[in-house]
Every structure is written in structure tokens, then in C-alpha cells.
C-alpha positions as CSV (number, residue, x, y, z in Angstrom):
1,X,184.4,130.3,46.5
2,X,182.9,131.5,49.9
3,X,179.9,133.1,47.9
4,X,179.4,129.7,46.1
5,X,179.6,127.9,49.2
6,X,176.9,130.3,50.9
7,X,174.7,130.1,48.3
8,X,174.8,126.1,48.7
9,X,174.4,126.2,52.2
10,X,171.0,128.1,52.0
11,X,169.5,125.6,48.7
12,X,170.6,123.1,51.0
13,X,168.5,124.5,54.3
14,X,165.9,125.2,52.1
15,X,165.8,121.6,50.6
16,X,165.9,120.3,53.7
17,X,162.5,121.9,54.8
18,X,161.0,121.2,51.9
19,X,161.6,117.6,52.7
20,X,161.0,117.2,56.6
21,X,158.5,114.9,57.3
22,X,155.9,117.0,59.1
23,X,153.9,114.8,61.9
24,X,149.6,114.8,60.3
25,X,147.3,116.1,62.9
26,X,145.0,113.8,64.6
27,X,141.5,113.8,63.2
28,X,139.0,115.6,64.4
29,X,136.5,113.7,66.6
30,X,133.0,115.3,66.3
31,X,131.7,115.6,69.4
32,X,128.8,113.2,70.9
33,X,125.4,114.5,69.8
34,X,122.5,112.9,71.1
35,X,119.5,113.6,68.8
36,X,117.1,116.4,69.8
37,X,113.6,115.3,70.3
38,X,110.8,117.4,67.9
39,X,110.5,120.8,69.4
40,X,107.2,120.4,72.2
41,X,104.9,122.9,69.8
42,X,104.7,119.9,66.8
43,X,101.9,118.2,69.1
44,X,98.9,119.9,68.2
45,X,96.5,120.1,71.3
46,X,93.0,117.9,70.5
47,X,89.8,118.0,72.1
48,X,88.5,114.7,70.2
49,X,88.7,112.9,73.6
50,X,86.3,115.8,74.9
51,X,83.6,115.3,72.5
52,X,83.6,112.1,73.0
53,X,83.8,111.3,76.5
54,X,81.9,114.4,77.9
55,X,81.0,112.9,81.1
56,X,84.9,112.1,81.8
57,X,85.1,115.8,81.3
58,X,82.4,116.8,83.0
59,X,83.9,115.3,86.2
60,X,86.9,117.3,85.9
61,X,85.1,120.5,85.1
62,X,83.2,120.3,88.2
63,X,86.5,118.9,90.2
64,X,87.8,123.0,88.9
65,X,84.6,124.2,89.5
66,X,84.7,123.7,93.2
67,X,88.0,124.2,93.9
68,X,87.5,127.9,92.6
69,X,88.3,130.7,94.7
70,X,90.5,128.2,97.1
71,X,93.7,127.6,97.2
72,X,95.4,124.9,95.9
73,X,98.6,123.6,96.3
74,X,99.1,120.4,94.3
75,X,97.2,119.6,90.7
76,X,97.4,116.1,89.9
77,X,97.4,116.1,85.3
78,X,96.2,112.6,83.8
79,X,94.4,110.1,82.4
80,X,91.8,107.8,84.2
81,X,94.6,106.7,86.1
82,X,94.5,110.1,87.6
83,X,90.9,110.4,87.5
84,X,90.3,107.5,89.2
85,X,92.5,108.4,92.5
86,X,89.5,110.5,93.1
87,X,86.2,107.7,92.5
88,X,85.1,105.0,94.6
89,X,85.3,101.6,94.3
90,X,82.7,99.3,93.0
91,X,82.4,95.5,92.2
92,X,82.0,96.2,88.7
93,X,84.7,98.5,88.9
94,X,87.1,97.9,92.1
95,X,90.0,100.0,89.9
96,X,89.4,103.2,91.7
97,X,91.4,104.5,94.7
98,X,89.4,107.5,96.6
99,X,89.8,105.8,100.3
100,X,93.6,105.9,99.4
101,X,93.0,109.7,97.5
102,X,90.9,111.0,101.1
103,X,94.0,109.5,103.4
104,X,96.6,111.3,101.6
105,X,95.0,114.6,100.0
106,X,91.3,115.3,101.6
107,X,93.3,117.8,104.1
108,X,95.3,119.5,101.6
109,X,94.2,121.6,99.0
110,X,94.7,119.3,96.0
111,X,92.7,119.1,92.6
112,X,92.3,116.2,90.5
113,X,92.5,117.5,87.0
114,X,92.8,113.8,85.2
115,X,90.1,112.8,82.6
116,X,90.0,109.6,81.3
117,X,90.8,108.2,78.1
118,X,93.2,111.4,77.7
119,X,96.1,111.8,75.5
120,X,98.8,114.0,75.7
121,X,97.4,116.3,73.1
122,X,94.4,116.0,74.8
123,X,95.6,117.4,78.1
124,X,96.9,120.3,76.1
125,X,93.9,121.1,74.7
126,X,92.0,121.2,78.4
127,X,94.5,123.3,79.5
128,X,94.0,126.0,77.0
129,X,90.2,125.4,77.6
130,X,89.3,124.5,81.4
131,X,89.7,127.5,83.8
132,X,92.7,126.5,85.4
133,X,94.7,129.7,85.0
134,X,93.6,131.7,88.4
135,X,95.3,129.1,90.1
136,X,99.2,129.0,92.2
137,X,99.6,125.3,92.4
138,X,103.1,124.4,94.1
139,X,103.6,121.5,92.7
140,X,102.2,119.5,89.6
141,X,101.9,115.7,89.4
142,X,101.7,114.8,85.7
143,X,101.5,110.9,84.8
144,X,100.2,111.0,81.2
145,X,100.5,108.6,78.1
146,X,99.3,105.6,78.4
147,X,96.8,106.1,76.0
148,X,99.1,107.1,73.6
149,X,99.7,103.7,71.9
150,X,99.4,104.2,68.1
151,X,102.7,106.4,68.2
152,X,106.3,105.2,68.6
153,X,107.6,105.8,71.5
154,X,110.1,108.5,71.1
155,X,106.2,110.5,69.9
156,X,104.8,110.1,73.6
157,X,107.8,111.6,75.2
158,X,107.7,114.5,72.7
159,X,104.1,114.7,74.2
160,X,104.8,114.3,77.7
161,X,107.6,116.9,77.5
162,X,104.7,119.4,76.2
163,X,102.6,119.0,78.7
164,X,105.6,119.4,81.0
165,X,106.0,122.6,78.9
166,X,102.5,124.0,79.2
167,X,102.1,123.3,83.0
168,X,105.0,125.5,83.4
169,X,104.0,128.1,81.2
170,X,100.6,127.9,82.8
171,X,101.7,127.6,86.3
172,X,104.9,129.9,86.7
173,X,107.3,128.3,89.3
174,X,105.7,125.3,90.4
175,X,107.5,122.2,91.1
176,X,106.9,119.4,89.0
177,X,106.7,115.5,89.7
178,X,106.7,113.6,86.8
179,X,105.5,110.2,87.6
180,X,106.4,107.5,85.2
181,X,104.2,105.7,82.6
182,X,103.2,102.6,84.4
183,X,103.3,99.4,82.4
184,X,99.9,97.9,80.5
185,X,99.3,95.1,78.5
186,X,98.5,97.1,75.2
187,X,101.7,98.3,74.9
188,X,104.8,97.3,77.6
189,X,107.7,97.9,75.8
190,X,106.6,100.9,74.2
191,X,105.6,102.4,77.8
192,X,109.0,101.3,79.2
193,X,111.1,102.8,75.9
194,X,108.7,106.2,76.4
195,X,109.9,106.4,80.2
196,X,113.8,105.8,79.5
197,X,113.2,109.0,77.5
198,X,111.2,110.9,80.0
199,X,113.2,110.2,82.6
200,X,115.9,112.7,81.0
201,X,113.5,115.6,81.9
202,X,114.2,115.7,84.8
203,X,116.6,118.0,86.2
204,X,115.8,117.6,90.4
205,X,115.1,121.4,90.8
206,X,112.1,122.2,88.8
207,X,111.3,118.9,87.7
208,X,111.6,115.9,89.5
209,X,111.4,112.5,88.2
210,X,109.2,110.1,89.8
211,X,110.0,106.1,88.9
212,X,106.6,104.2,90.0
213,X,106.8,101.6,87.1
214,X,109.3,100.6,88.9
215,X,108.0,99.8,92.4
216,X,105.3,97.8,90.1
217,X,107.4,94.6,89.6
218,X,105.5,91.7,87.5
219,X,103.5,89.6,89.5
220,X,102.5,86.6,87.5
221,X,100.8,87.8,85.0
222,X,100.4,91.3,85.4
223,X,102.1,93.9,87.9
224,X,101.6,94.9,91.1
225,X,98.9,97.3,92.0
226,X,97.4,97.2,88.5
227,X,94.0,95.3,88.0
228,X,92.2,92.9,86.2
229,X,92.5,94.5,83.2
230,X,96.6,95.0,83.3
231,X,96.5,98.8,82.9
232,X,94.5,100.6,85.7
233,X,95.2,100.7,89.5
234,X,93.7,98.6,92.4
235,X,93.5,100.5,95.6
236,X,97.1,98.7,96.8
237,X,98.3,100.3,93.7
238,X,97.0,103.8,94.3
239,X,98.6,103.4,98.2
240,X,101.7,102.4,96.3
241,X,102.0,105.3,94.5
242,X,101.0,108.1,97.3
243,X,103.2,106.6,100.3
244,X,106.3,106.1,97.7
245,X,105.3,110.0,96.3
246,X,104.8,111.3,100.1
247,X,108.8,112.5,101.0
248,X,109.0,114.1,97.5
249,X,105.9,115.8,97.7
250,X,106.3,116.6,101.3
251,X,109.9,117.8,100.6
252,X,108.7,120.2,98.0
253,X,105.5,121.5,99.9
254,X,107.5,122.5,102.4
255,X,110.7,124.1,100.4
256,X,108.7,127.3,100.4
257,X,108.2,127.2,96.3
């Protein structure tokens, strides 16, 4: 009787754990991904822009042409935008800011590397071709992709983030301030959806993010600082952007990198 009953106590346990009710684990929650922008070597440098606005170009060669065997502490990479911070203003043309440009820059050693009607692949391309590489910039301000309006916009950040890339490369150490797309008629939202994107590169030690759309509110109708034709820069525009620039600039002139 005392075997039988041992042997019925241990079916009984084993019963018994066949039976519990065994809490279920929670469900794994897969963690937050935020989707990964193409890799920077999909845009394919271009020099269409250079055979067909050779003069633009020309300008620029001859802006690294003279600044040869000097130093220079800041390059400015662009557009017309850029390239036009260094021309003087005309009546047929009073979107140029070289009074503003000699105030800020004529006593530092700053080049103007901008070329106008320049894409983002474009600005690659005259980086692996313009004889830029003898020189230690400190700093880099790159405001580029305006002209980029026949891709979406998540394309023009993939752009910008290469030319980010290349200066780098090109330039080791230097600082970068990456100035924001500024808004234009062609293509607002696109610009301001490009710039929400961009404005994740940077990091505020080798990259610095530079907001200037925003000091441009909407006057009206068009912005402030932009001209008659709702996408290039008055000379109150190009003062905008080089008094709001001055403490970061300043700040990382003098940081010693």
C-alpha cells in the first residue's frame, strides 16, 4: 500500500506540471528603425553643368586660381547663390552681394568655390576636377540643392550628404557649416522636406547645422532677402546670412581646428 501510494503521488506531481498554466512571454517589440538613406556613392558626379555654363566655371577656376599658394581658411561650396556672394550688383541684376562678401571675408583668406546653376552631382564632379586638393581649409560652408528640383526630396539630401562626404574626404578635419536650402518658388516644399532631412547631419562637432531658411520668413509674396525672382539673394539677404553665420564661423576659426 505505501508503494501504491508513492507511485500515485509522483503521477499526480507529474500531472500537475503537465497542466500548470505557464504565463506566454510578451511579444517581442522590434526595435524603431528609421530608414537609411542610399549610401552617398549612388550619386554619380556630372560635369553637364560645366559644359554648358563654361563661363560660370570659368569664374570659379580663376577664384582657385588666385587663391593658389595662399592660405585659405574657409571655402564657401554652392550654387549661384554662393557665386554670387562674390559679384557686384547691377540694375539688371541687383541679386548679387560682394559689398556684403568684402565686409565680412575680403580680410580673411576665404575662397568662393560656388558655380552657378550647380547640382549636387555637379559639385562632385568639380571637386574631383578643379585643383582644390593643396588646400587646408578650416572650415567649409556648403549650401547646395536648390537646383536639384526634378528629384524627390529624400534624392537631394542623399546629394547633399555626398558632397558633405567628399569635402571631408577632400579636406581632412575641417569643420563644416551646412547652411540650409533656402526656400524658392520652383520648388518650396520640396526644399523645406530636403532640409528636415539634412538637418540630421549634423552632429555639432564636425558638422554643424546652419538654419538660414529660417531667418527668411515669408514676406508677402516671397521671403525675406530673396529677390525678384523668389530664389536668389538681395544684398539684405546676403547680410542676413553672414551676420547670423558670424558666431559659428568665428567660434570655429578660433577653436584651433
Amino acid at each position: 500500500m505505501k508503494k501504491f501510494a508513492t507511485v500515485f503521488f509522483l503521477i499526480t506531481c507529474a500531472c500537475a506540471a503537465q497542466t500548470a498554466t505557464v504565463p506566454p512571454s510578451a511579444p517581442a517589440v522590434p526595435p524603431r528603425t528609421i530608414p537609411a538613406l542610399p549610401p552617398s556613392s549612388t550619386v554619380t558626379p556630372s560635369d553637364d553643368n560645366y559644359k554648358s555654363h563654361a563661363n560660370f566655371n570659368h569664374q570659379c577656376e580663376a577664384q582657385v586660381a588666385g587663391m593658389k599658394g595662399k592660405p585659405v581658411d574657409v571655402i564657401f561650396i554652392g550654387d549661384s547663390i554662393t557665386q554670387n556672394f562674390i559679384n557686384s550688383p547691377t540694375d539688371r541684376w541687383p541679386m548679387a552681394g560682394k559689398e556684403v562678401w568684402d565686409k565680412h571675408y575680403a580680410s580673411r583668406n576665404v575662397l568662393n568655390f560656388g558655380v552657378g546653376a550647380d547640382r549636387t552631382e555637379n559639385v562632385l564632379w568639380r571637386m574631383d576636377h578643379m585643383d582644390i586638393r593643396d588646400f587646408r581649409p578650416r572650415v567649409a560652408v556648403i549650401m547646395i540643392g536648390t537646383n536639384n528640383t526634378r528629384v524627390p526630396a529624400d534624392a537631394i539630401a542623399t546629394g547633399v550628404k555626398a558632397v558633405v562626404k567628399k569635402t571631408q574626404d577632400t579636406f581632412p578635419g575641417v569643420k563644416i557649416i551646412l547652411v540650409s536650402i533656402l526656400p524658392n518658388a520652383r520648388a518650396t516644399q520640396k526644399m523645406a522636406d530636403a532640409n528636415r532631412v539634412i538637418q540630421t547631419f549634423g552632429d555639432d562637432r564636425t558638422v554643424f547645422y546652419f538654419d538660414l531658411a529660417s531667418k527668411m520668413p515669408r514676406e508677402g509674396d516671397n521671403w525675406k532677402g530673396v529677390g525678384r525672382d523668389h530664389l536668389h539673394l538681395t544684398q539684405e539677404g546676403y547680410e542676413l546670412w553672414a551676420s547670423e553665420m558670424e558666431p559659428l564661423l568665428s567660434k570655429l576659426l578660433s577653436s584651433g581646428s
